[in-house]
C-alpha positions as CSV (number, residue, x, y, z in Angstrom):
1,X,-8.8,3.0,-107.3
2,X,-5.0,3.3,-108.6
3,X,-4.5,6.8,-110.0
4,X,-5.4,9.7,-108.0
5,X,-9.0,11.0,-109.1
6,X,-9.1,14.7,-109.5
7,X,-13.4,14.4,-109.4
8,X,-15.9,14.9,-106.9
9,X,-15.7,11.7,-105.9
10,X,-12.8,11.4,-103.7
11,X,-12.3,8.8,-100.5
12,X,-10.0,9.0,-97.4
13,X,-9.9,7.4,-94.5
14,X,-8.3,6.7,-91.5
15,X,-6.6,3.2,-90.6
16,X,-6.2,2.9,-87.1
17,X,-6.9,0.2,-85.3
18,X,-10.6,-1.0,-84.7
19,X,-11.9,2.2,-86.8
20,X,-14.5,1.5,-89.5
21,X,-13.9,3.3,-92.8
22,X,-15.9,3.5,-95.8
23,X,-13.7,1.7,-98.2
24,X,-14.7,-0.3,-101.0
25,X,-18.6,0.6,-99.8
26,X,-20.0,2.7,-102.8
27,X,-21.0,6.2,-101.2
28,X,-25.2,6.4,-103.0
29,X,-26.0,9.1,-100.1
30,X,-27.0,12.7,-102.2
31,X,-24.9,15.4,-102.0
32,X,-25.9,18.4,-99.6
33,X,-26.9,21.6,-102.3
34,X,-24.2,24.4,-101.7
35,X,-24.9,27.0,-103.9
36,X,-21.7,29.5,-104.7
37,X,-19.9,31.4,-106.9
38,X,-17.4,29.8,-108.5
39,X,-15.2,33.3,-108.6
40,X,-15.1,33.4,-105.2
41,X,-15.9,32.7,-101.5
42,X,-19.8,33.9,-101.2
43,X,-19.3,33.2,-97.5
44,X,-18.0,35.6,-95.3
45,X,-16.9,35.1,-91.5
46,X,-19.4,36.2,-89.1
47,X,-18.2,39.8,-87.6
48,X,-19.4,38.6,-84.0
49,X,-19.9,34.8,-82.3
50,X,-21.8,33.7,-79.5
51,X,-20.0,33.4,-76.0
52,X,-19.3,30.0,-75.3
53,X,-18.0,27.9,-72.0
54,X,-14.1,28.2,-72.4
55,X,-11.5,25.6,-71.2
56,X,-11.9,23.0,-74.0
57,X,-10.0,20.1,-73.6
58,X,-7.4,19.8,-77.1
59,X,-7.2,15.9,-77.1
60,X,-9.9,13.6,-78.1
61,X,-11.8,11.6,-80.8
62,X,-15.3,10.7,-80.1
63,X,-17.7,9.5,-82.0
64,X,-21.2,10.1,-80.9
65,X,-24.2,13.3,-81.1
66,X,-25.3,14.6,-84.2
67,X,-24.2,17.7,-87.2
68,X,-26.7,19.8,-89.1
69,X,-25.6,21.8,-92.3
70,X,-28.7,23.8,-91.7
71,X,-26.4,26.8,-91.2
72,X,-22.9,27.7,-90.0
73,X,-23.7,26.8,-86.8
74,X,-23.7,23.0,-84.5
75,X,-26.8,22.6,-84.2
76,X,-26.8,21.1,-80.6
77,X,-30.3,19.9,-80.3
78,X,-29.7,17.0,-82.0
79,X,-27.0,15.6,-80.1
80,X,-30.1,15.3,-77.2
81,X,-31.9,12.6,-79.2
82,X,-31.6,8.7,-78.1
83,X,-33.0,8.1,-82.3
84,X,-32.4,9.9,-84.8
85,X,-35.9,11.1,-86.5
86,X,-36.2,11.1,-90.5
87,X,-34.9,15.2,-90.4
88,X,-31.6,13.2,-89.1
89,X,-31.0,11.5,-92.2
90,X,-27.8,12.3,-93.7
91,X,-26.6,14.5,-90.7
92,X,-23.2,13.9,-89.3
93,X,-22.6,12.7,-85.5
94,X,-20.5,15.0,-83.3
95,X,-19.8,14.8,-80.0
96,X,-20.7,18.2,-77.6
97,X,-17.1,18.2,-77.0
98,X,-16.6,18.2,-80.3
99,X,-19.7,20.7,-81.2
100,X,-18.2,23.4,-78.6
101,X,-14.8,23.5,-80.1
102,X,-16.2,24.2,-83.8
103,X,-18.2,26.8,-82.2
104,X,-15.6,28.2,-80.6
105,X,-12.6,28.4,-83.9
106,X,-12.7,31.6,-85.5
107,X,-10.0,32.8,-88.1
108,X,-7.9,35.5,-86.8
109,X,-8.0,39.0,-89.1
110,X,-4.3,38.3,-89.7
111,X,-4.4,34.9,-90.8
112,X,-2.8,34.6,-94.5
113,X,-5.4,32.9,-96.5
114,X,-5.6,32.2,-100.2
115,X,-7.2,34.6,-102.5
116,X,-6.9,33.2,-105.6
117,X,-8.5,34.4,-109.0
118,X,-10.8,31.2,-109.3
119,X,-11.4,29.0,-106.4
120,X,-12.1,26.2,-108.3
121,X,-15.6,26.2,-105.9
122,X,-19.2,24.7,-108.2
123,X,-20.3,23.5,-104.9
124,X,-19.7,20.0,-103.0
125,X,-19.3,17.4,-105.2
126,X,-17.2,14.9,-102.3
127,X,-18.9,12.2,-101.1
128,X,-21.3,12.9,-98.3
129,X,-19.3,11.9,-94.9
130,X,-15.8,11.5,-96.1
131,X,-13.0,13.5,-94.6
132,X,-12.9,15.1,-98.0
133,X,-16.6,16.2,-97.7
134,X,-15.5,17.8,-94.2
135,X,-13.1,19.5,-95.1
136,X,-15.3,21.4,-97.9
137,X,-18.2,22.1,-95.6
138,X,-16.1,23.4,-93.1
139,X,-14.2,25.8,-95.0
140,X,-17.9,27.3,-96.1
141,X,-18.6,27.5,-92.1
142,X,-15.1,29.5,-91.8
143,X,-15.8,31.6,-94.9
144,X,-12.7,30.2,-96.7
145,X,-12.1,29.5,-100.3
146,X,-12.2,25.6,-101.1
147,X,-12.3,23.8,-104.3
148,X,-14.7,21.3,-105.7
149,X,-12.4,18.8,-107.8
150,X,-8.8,18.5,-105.7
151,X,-9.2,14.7,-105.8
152,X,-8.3,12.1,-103.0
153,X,-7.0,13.5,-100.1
154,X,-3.1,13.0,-100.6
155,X,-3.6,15.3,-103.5
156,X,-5.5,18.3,-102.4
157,X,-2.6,20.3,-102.1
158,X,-0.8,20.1,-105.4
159,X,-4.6,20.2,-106.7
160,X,-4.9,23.6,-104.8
161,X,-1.6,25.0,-106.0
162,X,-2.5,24.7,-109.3
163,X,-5.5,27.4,-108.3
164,X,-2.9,29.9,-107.0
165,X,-4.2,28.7,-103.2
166,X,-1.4,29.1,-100.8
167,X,0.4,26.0,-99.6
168,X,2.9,25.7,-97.2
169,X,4.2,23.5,-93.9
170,X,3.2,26.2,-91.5
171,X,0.0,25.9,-90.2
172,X,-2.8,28.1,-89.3
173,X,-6.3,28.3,-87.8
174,X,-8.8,27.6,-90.6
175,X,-6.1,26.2,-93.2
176,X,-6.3,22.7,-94.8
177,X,-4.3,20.2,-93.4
178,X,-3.2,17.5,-96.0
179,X,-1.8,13.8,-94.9
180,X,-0.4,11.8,-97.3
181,X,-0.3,8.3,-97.6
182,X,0.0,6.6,-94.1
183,X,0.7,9.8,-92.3
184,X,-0.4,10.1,-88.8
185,X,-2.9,6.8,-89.7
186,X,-4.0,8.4,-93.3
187,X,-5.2,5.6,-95.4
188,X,-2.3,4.0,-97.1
189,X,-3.8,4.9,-100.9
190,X,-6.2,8.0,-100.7
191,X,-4.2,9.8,-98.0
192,X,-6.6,12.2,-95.8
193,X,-7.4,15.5,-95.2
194,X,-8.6,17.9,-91.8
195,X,-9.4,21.4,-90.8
196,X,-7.0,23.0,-87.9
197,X,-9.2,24.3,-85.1
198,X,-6.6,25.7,-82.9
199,X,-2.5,26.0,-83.0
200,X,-0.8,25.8,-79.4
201,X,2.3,27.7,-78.1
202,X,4.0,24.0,-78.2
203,X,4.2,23.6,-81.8
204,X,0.8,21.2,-81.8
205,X,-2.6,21.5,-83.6
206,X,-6.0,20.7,-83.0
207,X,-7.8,19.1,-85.8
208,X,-11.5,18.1,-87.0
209,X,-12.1,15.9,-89.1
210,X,-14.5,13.1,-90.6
211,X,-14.4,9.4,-90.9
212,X,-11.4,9.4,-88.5
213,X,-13.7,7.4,-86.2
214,X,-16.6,6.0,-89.1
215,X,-18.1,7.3,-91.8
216,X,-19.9,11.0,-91.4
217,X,-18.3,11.0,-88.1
218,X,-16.6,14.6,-87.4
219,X,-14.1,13.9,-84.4
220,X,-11.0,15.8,-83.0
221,X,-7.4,15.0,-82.4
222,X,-4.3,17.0,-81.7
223,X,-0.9,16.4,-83.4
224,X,2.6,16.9,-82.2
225,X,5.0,18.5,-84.4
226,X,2.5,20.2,-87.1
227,X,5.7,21.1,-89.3
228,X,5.6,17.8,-91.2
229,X,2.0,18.3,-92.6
230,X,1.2,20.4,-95.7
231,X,-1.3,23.3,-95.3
232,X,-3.8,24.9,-97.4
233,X,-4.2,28.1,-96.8
């Protein structure tokens, strides 16, 4: 794949060492159905969230447990099971670690976000499990604006300029993150691309993201010196 495909179906994925990707394997798993409008975010953040246990930890990648997109919530059950059962099929794997911090990221009211006239949004058309696919599903989950054709990874954000989305090197909780080529361990052609859970006093930010750690696997890392990334907003 030379040029940069501005279609649904875009790949990215991590290259560190030991870490499976889904390169050069043809993605035939179906799309999850996301109905929107393509004016606009549909979605709104919910007004209240359940309380959950505090103090989680802002370093790690894992790689086990279970994802539903049943809703906008984890749904935790799952990530009991010892087999998955045929409902399982096409769910991603999370660990609870993992599970609580999602659970536990809400947008601040002052957050700049993007509002722009058309989001660019028909509905998921990334490949099920790639970092791209993530990074769709879990703007929905935040009630943020996302687009449905910003290509590979490396190119989200020039994609997403285009739109009239915000983009910037300052990031915030909810916003895109977008690696380029080789940055931070993105793959070397497709680049990659994350949600920020959390930003710290220290300049660092907590990520999730997908096939990091294997295909449809959504994991969590934190970076140093978020400044050098670009940022959807």
């Amino acid at each position: 794949m030379g040029a940069v495909l501005l279609a649904g179906a875009a790949t990215c994925a991590l290259t560190m060492p030991g870490t499976p990707t889904a390169l050069g394997v043809p993605d035939r798993s179906p799309t999850p159905a996301v109905t929107r409008s393509v004016d606009g975010p549909t979605v709104s953040r919910a007004s209240t969230r359940e309380a959950l246990a505090d103090g989680v930890a802002s370093v790690s990648v894992d790689s086990t447990g279970t994802w539903t997109m049943s809703n906008d919530r984890i749904d935790v059950d799952r990530l009991t099971r010892t087999a998955p059962g045929p409902a399982d099929l096409h769910h991603a794997k999370s660990t609870q670690q993992t599970v609580d911090l999602l659970n536990t990221t809400d947008v601040p009211a002052d957050t700049s976000t993007s509002t722009p006239a058309a989001t660019g949004d028909s509905g998921n058309a990334y490949p099920w499990g790639q970092c791209t696919w993530w990074a769709y599903v879990r703007r929905h989950q935040l009630g943020l604006p996302v687009g449905s054709y910003f290509g590979n990874g490396q190119a989200w954000a020039a994609s997403a300029a285009r739109l009239g989305y915000s983009v910037s090197h300052q990031p915030t909780v909810g916003a895109i993150i977008v690696f380029q080529p080789g940055q931070a361990g993105a793959d070397l052609t497709y680049g990659h691309v994350a949600i920020v859970e959390q930003t710290h006093a220290d300049g660092s930010i907590t990520i999730s993201e997908s096939n990091a750690q294997g295909l449809g696997v959504i994991s969590n890392r934190t970076l140093t010196d978020a400044t050098q990334y670009t940022y959807i907003h």
